[in-house]
Each structure stands twice: as C-alpha cells, then as structure tokens.
C-alpha positions as CSV (number, residue, x, y, z in Angstrom):
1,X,121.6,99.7,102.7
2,X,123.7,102.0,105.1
3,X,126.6,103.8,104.3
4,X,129.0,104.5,106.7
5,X,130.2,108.1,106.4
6,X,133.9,108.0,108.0
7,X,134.2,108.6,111.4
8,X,135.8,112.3,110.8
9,X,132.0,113.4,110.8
10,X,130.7,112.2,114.2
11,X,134.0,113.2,115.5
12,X,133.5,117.0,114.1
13,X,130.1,116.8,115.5
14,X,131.4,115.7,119.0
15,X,133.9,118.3,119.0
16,X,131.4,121.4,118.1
17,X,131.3,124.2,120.6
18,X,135.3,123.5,121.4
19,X,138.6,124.4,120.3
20,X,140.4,120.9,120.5
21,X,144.3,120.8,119.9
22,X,145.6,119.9,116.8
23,X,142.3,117.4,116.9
24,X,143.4,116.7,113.0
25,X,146.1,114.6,114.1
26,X,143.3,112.0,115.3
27,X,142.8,111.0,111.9
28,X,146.8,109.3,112.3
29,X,145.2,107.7,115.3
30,X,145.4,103.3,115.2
31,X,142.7,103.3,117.1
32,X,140.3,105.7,114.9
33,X,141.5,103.5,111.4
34,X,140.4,100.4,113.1
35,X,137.1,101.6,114.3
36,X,136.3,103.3,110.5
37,X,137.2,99.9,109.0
38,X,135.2,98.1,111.3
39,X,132.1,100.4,110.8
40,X,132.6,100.8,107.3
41,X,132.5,96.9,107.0
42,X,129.2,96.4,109.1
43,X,126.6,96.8,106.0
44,X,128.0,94.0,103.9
45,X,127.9,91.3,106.7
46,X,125.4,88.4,107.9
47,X,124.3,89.1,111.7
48,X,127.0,87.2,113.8
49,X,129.9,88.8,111.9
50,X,127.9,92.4,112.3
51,X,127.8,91.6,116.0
52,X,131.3,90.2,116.4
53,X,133.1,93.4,114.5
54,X,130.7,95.5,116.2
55,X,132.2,94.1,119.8
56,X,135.7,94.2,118.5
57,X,135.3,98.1,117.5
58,X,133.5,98.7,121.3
59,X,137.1,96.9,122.3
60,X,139.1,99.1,120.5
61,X,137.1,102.2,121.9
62,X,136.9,100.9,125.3
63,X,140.8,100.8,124.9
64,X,141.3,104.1,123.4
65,X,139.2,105.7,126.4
66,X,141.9,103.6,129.1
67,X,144.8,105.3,127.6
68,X,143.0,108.8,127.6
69,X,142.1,108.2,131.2
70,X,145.7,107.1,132.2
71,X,146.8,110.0,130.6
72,X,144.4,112.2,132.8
73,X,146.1,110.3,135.4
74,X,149.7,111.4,134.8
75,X,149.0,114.6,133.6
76,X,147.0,115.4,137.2
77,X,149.7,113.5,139.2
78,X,152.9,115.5,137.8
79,X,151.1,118.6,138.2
80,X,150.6,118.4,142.0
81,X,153.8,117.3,142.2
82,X,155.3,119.9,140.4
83,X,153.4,122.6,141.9
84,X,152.1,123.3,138.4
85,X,148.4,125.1,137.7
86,X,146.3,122.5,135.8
87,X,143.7,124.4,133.9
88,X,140.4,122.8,135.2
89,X,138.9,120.0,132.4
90,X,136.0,121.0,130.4
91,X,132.5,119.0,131.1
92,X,132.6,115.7,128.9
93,X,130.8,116.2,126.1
94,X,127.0,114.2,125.7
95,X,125.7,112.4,123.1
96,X,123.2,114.2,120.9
C-alpha cells in the first residue's frame, strides 16, 4: 500500500535549482494542508471516494494557481504604473 510522504518533499524537489523566498512559510499555506490531507487519505479509500478526493485536491490546486496568477497580475500592473523595474520571471519550472 502507498504511503504518502507529505507534500514538503515534492515541493523541495520542485523548488531545486532556485532560491525561493521564505518558501518555508508555504507549509502555513490552507491550501497546501488540504491537499496533504487529501493525498494522505487516498490509500485507505474504495475507488469513488479515491476519485472524488482526488478531484477535490485538483480544485484546491487549480484554486491556489488562480490566486498566484492574479497576483502576477497585480504585481505587473502596479509596476508599469509606477514606473517601477520588475525583475523578469524565471521559466516555470517542469515536471520531472
């Protein structure tokens, strides 16, 4: 039967080769607890149930990635219109 690890190990592996910023601090994150739970949780559960918790931690992801976008958003828009430098972003990083 698997074991889920944490998530703290795929996100160390994900952040390999970078300096992120107080990246710690995700471990405080709602959205980062609600995806371990769910992902811990898969092993233990018939099919539907594995599927349906699955979906809900793609939701909660999916979420997650809206708010870092809109961020992007807000963080490019008052720039320009502060006549601040914005130090390019850094390629996204792939899945291995």
């Amino acid at each position: 039967m698997y074991t889920f690890p944490g998530l703290w190990p795929f996100i160390e592996r994900a952040a390999e080769g970078r300096s992120p910023y107080q990246l710690g601090r995700g471990r405080e994150l709602w959205h980062a607890k609600q995806i371990q739970d769910a992902l811990g949780q898969l092993p233990r559960l018939d099919d539907a149930s594995r599927e349906a918790l699955l979906t809900h931690a793609v939701r909660v992801r999916d979420s997650l990635a809206t708010v870092v976008e809109g961020m992007d958003l807000a963080i490019a828009e008052t720039a320009r219109a502060t006549s601040t430098p914005l130090e390019p972003s850094r390629p996204r990083h792939r899945h291995r």
